[in-house]
MOPAC internal coordinates of N, CA, C and O (Angstrom, degrees):
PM7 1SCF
backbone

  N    0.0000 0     0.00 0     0.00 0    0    0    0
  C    1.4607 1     0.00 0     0.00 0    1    0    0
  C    1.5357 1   108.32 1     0.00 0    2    1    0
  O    1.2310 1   124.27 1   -43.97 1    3    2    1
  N    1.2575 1   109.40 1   136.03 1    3    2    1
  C    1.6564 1   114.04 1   175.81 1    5    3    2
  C    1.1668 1   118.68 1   -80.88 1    6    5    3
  O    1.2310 1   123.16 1    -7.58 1    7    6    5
  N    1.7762 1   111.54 1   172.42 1    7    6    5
  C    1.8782 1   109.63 1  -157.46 1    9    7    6
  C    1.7779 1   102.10 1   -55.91 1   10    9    7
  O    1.2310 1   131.68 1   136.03 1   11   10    9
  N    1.0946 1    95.05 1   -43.97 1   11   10    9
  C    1.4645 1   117.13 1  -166.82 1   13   11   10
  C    1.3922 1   123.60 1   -65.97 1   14   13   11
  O    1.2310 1   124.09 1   149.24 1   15   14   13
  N    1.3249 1   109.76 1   -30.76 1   15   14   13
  C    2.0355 1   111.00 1   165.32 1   17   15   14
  C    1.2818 1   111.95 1   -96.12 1   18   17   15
  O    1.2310 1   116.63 1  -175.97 1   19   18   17
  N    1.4729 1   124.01 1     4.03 1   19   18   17
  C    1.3235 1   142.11 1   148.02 1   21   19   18
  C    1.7974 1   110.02 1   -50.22 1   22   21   19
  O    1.2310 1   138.19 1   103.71 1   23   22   21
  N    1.5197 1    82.35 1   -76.29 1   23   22   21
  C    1.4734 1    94.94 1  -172.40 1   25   23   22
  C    1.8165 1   117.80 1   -70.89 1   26   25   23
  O    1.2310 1   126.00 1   175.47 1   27   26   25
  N    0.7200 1   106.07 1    -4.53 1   27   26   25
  C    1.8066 1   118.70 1   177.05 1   29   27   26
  C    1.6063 1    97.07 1   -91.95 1   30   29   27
  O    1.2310 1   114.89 1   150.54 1   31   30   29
  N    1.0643 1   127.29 1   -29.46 1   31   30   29
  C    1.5032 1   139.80 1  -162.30 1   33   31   30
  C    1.7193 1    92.02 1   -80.06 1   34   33   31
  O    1.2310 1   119.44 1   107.76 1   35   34   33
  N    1.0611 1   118.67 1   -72.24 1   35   34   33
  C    1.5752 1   134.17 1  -173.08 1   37   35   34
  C    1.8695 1   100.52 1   -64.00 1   38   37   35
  O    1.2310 1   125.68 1   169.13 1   39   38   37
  N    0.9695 1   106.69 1   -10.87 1   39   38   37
  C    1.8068 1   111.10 1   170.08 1   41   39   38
  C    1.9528 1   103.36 1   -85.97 1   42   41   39
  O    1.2310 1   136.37 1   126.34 1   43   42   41
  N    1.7213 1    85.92 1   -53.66 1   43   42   41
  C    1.9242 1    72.17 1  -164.12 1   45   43   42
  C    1.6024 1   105.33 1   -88.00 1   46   45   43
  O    1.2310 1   118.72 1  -157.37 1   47   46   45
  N    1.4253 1   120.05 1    22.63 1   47   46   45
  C    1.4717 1   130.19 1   156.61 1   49   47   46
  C    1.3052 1   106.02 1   -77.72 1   50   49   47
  O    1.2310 1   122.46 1   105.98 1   51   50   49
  N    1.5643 1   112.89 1   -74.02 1   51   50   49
  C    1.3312 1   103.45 1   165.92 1   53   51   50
  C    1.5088 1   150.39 1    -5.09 1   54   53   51
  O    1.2310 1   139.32 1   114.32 1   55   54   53
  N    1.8496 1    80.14 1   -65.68 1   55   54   53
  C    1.6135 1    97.07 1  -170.02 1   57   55   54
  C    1.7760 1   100.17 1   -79.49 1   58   57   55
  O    1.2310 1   122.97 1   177.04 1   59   58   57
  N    1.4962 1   111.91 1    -2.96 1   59   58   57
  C    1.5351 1    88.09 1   164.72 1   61   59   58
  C    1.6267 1   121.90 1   -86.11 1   62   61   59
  O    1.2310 1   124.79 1  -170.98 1   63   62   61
  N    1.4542 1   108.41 1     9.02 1   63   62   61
  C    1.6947 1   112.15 1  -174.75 1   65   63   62
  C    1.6346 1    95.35 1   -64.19 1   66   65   63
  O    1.2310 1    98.52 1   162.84 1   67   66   65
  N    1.0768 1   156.12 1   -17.16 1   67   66   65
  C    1.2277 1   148.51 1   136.44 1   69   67   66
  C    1.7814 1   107.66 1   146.78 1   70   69   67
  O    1.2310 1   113.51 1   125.91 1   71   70   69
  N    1.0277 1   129.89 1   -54.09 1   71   70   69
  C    1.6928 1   114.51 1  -169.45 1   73   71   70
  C    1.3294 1   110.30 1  -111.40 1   74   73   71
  O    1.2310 1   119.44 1  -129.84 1   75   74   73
  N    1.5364 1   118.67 1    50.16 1   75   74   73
  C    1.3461 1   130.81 1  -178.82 1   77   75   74
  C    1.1408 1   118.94 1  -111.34 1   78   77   75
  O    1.2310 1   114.10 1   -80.76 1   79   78   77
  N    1.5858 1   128.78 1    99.24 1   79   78   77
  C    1.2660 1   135.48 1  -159.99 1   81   79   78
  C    1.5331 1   118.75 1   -57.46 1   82   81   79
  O    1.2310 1   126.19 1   123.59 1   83   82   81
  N    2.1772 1   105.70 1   -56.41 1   83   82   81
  C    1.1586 1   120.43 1  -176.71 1   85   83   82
  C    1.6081 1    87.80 1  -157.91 1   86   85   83
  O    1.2310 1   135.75 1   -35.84 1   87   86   85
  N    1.6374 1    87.13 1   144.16 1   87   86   85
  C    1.6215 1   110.61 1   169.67 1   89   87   86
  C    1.2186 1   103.83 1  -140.97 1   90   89   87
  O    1.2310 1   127.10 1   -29.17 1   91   90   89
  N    1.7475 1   103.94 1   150.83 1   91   90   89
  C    1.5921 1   113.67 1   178.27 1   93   91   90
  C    1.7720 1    93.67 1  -137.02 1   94   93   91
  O    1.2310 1   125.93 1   -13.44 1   95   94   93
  N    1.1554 1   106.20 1   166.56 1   95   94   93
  C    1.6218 1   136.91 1  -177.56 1   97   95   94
  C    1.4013 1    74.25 1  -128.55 1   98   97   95
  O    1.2310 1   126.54 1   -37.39 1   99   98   97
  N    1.6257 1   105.03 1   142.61 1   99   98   97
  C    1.7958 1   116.11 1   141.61 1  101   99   98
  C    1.8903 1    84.72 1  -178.59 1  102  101   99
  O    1.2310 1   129.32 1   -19.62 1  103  102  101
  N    1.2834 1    99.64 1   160.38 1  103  102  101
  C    1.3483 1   143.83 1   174.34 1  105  103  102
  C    1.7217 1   108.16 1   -29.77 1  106  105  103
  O    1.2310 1   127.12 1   -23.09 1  107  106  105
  N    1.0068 1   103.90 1   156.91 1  107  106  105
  C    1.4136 1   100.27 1  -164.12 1  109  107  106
  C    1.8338 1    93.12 1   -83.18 1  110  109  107
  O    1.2310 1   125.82 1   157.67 1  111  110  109
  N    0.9691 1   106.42 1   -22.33 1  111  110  109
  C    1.6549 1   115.85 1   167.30 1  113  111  110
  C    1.0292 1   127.63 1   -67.08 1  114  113  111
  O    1.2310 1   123.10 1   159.53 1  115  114  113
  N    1.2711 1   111.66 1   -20.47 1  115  114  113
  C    1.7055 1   125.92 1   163.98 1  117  115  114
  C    1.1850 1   107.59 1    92.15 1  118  117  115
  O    1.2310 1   117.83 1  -149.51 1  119  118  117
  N    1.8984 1   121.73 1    30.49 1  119  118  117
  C    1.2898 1   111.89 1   138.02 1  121  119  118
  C    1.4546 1   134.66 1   -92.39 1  122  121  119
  O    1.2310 1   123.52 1   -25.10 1  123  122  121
  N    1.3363 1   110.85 1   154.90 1  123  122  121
  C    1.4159 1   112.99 1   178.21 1  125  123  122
  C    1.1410 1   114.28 1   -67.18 1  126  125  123
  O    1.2310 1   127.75 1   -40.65 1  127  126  125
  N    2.1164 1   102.68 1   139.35 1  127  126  125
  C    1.4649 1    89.66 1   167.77 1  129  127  126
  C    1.9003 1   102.17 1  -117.30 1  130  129  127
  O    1.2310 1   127.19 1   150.30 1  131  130  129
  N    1.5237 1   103.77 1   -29.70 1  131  130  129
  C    1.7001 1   122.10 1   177.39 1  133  131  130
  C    1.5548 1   107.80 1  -114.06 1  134  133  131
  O    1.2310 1   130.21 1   -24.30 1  135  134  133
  N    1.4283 1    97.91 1   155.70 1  135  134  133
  C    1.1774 1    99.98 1   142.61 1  137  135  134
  C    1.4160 1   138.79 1   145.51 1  138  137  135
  O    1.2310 1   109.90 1   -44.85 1  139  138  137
  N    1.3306 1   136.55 1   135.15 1  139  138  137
  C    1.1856 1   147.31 1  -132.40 1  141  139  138
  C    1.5198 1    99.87 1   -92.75 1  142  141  139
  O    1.2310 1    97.18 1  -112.87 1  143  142  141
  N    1.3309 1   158.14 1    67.13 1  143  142  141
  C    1.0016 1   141.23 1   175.12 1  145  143  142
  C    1.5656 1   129.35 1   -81.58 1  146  145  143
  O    1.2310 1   109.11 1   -55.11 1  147  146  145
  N    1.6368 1   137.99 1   124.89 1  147  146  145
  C    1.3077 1   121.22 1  -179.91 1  149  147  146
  C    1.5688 1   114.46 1   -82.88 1  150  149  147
  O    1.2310 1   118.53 1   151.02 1  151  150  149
  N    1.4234 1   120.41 1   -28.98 1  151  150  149
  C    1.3887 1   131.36 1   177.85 1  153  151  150
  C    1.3648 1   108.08 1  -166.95 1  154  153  151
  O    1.2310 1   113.26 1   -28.52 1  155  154  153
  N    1.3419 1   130.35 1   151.48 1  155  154  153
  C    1.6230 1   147.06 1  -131.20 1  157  155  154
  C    1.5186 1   133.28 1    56.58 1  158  157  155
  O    1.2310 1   126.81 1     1.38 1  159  158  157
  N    0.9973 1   104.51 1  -178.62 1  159  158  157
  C    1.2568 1   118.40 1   176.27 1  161  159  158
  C    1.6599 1   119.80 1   -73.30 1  162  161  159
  O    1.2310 1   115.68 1   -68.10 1  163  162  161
  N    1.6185 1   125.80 1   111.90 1  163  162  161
  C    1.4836 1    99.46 1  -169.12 1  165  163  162
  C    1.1649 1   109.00 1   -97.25 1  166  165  163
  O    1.2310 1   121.27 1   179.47 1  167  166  165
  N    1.4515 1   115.17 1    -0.53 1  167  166  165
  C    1.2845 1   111.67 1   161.01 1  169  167  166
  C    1.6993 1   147.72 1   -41.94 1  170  169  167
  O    1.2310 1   134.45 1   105.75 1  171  170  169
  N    1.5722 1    89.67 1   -74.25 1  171  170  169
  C    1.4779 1   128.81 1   145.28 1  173  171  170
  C    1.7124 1   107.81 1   -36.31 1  174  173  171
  O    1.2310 1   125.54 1   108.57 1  175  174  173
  N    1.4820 1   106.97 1   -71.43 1  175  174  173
  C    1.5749 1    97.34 1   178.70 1  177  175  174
  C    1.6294 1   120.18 1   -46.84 1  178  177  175
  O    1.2310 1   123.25 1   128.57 1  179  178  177
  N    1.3353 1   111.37 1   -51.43 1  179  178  177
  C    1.4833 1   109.51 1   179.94 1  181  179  178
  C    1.5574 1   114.86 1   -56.47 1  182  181  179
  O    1.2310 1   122.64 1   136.56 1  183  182  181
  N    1.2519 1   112.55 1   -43.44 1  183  182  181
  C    1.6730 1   125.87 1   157.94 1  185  183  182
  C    1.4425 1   126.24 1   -15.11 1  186  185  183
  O    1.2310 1   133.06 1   109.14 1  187  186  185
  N    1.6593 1    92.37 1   -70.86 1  187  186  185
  C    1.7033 1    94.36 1   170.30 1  189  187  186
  C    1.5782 1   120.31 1   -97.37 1  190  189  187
  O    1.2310 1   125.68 1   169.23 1  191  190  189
  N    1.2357 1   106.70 1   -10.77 1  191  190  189
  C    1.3870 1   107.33 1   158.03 1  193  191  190
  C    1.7815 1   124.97 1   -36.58 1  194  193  191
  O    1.2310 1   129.28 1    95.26 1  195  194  193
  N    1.1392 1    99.72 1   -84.74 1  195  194  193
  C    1.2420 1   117.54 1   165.27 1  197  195  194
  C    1.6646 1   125.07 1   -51.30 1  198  197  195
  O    1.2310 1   117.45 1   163.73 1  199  198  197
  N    1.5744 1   122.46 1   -16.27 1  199  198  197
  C    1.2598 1   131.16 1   153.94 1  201  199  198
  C    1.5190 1   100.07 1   -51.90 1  202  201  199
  O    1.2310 1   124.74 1   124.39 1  203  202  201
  N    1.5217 1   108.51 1   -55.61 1  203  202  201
  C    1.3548 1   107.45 1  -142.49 1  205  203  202
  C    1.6217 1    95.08 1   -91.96 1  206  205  203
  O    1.2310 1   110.78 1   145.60 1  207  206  205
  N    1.2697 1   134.94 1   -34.40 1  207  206  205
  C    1.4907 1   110.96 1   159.20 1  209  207  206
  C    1.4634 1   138.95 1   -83.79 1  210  209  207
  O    1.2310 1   136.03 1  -160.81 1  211  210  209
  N    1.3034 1    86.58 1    19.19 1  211  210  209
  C    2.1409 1   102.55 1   155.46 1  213  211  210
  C    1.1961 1    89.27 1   -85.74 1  214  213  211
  O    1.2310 1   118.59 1    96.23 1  215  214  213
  N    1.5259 1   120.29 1   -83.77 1  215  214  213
  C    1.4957 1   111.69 1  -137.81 1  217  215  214
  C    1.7688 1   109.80 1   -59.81 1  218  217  215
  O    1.2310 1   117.34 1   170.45 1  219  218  217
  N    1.3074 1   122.66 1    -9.55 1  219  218  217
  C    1.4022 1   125.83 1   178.34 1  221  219  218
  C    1.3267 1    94.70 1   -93.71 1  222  221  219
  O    1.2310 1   111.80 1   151.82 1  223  222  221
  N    1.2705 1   133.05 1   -28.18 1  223  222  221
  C    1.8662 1   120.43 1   163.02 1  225  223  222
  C    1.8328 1   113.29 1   -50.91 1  226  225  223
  O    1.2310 1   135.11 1   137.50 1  227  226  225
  N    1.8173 1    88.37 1   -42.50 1  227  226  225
  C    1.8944 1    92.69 1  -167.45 1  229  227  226
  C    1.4203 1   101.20 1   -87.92 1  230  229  227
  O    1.2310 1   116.06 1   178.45 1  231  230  229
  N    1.0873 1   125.08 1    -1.55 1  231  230  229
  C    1.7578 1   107.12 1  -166.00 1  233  231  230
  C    2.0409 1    77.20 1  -101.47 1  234  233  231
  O    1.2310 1   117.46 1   120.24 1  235  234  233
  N    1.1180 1   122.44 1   -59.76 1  235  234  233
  C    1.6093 1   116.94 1   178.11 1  237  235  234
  C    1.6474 1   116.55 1   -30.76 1  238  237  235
  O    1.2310 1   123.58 1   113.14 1  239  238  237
  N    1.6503 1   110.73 1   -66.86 1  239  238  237
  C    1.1226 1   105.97 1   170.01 1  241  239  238
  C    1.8369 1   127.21 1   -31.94 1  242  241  239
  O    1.2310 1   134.35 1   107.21 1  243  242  241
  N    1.5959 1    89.85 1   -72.79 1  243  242  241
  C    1.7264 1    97.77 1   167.56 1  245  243  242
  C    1.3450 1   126.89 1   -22.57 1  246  245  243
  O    1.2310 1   124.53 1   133.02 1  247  246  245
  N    1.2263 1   108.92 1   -46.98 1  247  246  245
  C    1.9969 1   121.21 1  -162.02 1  249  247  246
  C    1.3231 1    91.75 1  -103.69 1  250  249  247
  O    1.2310 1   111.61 1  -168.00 1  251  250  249
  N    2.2174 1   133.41 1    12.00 1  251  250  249
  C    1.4906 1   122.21 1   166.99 1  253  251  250
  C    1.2822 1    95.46 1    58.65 1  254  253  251
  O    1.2310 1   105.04 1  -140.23 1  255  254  253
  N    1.3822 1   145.29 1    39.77 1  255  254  253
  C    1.2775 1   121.93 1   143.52 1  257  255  254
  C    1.6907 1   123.29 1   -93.89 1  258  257  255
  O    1.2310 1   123.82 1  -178.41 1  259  258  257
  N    1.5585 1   110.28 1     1.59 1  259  258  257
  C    1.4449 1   120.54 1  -177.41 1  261  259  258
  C    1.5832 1    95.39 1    91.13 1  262  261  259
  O    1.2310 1   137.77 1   -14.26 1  263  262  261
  N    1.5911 1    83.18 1   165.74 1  263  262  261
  C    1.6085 1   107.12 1   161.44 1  265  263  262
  C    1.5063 1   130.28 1   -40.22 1  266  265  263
  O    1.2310 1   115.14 1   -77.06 1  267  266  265
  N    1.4257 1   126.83 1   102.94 1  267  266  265
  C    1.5265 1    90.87 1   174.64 1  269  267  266
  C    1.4976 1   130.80 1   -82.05 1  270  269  267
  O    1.2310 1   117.32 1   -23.89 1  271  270  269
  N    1.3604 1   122.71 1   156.11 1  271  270  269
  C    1.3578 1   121.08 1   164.16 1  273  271  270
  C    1.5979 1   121.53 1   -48.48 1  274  273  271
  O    1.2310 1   122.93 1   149.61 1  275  274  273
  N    0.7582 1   111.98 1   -30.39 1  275  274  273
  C    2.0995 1   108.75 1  -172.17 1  277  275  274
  C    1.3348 1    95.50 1   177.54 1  278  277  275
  O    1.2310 1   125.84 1   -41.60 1  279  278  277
  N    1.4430 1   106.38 1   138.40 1  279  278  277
  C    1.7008 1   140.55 1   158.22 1  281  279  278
  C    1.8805 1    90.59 1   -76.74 1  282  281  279
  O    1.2310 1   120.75 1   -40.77 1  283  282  281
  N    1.6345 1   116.18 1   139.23 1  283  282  281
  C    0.7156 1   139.46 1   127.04 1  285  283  282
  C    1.1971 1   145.47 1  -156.47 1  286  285  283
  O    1.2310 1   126.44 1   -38.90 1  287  286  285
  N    1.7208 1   105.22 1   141.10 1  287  286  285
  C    1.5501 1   119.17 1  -154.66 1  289  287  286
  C    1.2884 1   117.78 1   -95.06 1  290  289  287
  O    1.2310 1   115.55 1   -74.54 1  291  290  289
  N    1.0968 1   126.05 1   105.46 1  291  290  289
  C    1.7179 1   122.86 1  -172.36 1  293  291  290
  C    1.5345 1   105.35 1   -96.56 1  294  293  291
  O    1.2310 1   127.51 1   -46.60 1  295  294  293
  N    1.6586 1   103.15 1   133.40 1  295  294  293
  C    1.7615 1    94.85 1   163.01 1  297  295  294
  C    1.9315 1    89.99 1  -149.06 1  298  297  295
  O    1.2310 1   128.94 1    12.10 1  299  298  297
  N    1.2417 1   100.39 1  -167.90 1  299  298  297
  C    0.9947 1   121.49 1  -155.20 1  301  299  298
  C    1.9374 1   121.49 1   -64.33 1  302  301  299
  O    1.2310 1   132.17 1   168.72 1  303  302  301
  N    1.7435 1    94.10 1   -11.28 1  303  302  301
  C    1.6761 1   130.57 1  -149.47 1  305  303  302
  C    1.6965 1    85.49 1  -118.13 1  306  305  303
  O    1.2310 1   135.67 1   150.93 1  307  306  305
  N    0.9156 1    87.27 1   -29.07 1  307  306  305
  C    2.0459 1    80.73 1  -148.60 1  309  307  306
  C    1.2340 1   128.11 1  -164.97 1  310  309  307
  O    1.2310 1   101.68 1   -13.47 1  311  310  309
  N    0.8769 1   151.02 1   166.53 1  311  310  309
  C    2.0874 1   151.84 1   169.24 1  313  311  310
  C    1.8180 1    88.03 1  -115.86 1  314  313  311
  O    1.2310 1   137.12 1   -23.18 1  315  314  313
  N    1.1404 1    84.45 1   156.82 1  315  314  313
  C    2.2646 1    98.26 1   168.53 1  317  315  314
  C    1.7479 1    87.90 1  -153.14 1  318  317  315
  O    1.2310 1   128.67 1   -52.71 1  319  318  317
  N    1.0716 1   100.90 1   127.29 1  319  318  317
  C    1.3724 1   128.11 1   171.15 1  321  319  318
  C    1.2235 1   145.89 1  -132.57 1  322  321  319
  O    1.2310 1   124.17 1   -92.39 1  323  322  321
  N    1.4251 1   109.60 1    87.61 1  323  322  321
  C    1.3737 1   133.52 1  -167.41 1  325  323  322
  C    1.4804 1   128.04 1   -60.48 1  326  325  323
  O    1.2310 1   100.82 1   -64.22 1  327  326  325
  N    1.2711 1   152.45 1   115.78 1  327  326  325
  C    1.1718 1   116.67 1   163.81 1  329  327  326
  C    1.6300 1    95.02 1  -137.30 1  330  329  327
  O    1.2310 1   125.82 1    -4.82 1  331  330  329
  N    1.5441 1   106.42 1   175.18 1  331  330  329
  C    1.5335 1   127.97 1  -168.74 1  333  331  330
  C    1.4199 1   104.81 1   -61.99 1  334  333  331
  O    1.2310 1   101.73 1    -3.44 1  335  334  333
  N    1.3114 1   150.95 1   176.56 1  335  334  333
  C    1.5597 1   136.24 1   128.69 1  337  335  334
  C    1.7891 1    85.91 1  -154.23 1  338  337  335
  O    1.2310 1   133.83 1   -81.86 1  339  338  337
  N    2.0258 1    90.86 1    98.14 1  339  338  337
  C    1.4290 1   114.90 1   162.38 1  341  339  338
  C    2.1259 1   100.32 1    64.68 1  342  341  339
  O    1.2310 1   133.33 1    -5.47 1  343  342  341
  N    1.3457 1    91.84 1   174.53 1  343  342  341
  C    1.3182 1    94.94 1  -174.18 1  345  343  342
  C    1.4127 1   133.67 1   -70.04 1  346  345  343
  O    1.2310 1   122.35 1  -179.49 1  347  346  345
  N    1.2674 1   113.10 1     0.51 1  347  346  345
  C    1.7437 1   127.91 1  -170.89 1  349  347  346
  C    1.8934 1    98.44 1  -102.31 1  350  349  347
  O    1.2310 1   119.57 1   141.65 1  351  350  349
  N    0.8727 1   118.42 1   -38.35 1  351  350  349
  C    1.4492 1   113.65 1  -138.77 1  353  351  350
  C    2.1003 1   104.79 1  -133.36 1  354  353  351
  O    1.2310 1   122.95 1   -26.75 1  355  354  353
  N    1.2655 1   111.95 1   153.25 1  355  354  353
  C    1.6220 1   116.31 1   149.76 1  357  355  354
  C    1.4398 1   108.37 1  -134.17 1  358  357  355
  O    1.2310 1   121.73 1   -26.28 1  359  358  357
  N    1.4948 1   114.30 1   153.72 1  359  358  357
  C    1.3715 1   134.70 1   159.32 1  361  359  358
  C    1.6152 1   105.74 1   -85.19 1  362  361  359
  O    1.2310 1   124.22 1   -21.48 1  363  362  361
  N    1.2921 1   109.50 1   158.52 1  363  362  361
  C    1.8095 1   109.50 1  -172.87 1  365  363  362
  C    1.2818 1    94.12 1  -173.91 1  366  365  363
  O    1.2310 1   124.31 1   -51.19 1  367  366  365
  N    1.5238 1   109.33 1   128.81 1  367  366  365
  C    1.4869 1   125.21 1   172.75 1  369  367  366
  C    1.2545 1   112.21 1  -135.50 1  370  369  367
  O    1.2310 1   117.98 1    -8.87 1  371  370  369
  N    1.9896 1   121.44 1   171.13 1  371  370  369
  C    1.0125 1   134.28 1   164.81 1  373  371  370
  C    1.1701 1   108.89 1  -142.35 1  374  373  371
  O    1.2310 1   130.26 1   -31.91 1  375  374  373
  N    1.5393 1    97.82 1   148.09 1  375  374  373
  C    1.3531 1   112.96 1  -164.16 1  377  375  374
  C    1.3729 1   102.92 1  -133.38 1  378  377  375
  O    1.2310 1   112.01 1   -20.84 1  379  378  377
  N    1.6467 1   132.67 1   159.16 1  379  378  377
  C    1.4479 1   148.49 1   130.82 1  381  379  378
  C    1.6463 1    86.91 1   -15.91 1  382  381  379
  O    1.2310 1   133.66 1   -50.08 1  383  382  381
  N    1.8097 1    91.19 1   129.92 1  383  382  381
  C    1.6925 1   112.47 1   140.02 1  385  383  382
  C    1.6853 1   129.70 1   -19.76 1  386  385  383
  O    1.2310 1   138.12 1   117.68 1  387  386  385
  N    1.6877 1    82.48 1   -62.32 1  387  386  385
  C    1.5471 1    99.74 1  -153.73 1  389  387  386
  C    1.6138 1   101.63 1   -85.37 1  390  389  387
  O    1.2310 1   116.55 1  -165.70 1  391  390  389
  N    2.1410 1   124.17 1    14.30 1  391  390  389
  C    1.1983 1   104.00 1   179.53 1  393  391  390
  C    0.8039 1   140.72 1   -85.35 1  394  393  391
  O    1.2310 1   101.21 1    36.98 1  395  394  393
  N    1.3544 1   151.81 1  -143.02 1  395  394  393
  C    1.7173 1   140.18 1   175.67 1  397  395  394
  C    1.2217 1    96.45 1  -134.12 1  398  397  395
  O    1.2310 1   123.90 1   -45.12 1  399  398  397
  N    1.5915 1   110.11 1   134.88 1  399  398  397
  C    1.5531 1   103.12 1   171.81 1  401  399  398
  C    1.2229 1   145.72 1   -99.98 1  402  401  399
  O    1.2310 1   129.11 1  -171.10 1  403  402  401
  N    1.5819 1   100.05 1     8.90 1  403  402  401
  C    1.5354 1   118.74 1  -161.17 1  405  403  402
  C    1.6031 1   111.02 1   -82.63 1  406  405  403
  O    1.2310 1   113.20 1   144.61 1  407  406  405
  N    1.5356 1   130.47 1   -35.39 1  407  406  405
  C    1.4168 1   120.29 1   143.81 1  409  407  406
  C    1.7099 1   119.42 1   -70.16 1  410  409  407
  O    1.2310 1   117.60 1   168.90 1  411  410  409
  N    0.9741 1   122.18 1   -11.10 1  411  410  409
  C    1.5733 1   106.50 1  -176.61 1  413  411  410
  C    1.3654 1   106.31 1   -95.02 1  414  413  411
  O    1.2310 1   121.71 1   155.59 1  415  414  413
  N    1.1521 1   114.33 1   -24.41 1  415  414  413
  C    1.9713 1   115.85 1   169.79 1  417  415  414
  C    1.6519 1   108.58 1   -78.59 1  418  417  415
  O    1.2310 1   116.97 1   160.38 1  419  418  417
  N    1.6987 1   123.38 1   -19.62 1  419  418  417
  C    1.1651 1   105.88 1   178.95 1  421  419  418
  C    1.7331 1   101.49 1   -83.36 1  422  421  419
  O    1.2310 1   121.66 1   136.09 1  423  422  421
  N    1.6078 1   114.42 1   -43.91 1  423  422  421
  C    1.8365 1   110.01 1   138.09 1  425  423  422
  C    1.1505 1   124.14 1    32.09 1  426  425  423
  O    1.2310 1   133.51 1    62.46 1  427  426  425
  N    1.4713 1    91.50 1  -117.54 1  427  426  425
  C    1.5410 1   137.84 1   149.12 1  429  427  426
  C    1.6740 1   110.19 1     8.75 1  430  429  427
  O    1.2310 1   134.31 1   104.67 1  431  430  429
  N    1.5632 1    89.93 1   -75.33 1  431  430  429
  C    1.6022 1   113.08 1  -167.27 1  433  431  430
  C    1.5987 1   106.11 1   -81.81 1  434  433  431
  O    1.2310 1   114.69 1  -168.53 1  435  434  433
  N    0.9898 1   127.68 1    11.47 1  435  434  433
  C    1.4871 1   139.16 1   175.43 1  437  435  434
  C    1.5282 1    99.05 1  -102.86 1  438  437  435
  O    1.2310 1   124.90 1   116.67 1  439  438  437
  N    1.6445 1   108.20 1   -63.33 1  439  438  437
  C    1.2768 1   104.47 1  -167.28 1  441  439  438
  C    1.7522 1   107.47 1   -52.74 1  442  441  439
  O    1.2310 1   123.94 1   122.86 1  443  442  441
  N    1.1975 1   110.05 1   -57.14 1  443  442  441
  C    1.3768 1   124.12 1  -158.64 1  445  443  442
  C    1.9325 1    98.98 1   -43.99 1  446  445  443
  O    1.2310 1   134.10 1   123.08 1  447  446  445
  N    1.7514 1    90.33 1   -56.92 1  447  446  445
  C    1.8144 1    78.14 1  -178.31 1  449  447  446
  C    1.6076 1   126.08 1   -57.75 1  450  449  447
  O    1.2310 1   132.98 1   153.69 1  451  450  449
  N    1.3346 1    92.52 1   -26.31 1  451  450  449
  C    1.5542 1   106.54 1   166.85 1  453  451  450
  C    1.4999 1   121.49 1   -37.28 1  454  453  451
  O    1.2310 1   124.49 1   118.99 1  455  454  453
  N    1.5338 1   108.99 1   -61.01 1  455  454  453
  C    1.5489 1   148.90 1   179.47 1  457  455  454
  C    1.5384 1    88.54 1   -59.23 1  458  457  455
  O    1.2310 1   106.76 1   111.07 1  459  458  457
  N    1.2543 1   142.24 1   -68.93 1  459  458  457
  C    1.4514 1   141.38 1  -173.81 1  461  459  458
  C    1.3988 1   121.08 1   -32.43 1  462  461  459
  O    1.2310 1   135.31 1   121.21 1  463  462  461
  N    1.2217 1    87.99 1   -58.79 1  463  462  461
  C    1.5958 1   126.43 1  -179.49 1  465  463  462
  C    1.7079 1   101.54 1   -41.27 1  466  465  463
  O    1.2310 1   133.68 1    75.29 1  467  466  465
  N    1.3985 1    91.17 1  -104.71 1  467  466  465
  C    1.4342 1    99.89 1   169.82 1  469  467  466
  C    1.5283 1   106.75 1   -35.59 1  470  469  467
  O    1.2310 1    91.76 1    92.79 1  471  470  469
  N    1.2132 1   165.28 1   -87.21 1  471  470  469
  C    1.3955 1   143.22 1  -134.27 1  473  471  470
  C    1.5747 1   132.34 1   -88.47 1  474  473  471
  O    1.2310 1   137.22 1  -176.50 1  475  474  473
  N    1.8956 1    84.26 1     3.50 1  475  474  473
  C    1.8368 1   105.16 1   156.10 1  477  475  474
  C    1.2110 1   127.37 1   -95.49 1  478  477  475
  O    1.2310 1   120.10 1   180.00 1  479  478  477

């Protein structure tokens, strides 16, 4: 199996954890490599995705609090929840307002090592 129906595989696992709209894998550079989108651009999304869990990697580092585990953005529409998996790559989802995050971050943290895995 190739990198890529690997990594599409560990997306539509994911997306069966249940109130997950759209998830992408892409590059710590913020290109795409997967990904499930219901509406936007997943390009663009992975884009600033990955902007935005660097600069919350570098502003953490800076202030010595370490790496963090996951950016997440709550508003009124939705949560997006980013996290690392190893040095190549992030997982990134969106979810319903009203979801819970305590199975979708343990999820999350499955997929990502998953994502590690495969791209070492």
């Amino acid at each position: 199996m190739i990198v890529t129906e690997k990594l599409s595989k560990v997306l539509s696992d994911l997306m069966k954890t249940g109130a997950i709209e759209s998830s992408v894998i892409a590059s710590r550079d913020g290109l795409l490599m997967v990904s499930y989108m219901q509406k936007g651009d997943d390009e663009t999304f992975a884009a600033m995705s990955a902007t935005m869990l660097g600069a919350a990697e570098t502003a953490s580092t800076e202030l010595e609090k370490g790496v963090p585990d996951r950016v997440i953005v709550e508003s009124n529409d939705g949560k997006l929840i980013a996290v690392g998996a190893g040095p190549k790559a992030l997982v990134v989802v969106l979810t319903p307002a009203d979801a819970g995050l305590g199975l979708m971050l343990v999820e999350l943290g499955k997929a990502a090592d998953e994502i590690k895995r495969i791209l070492n």
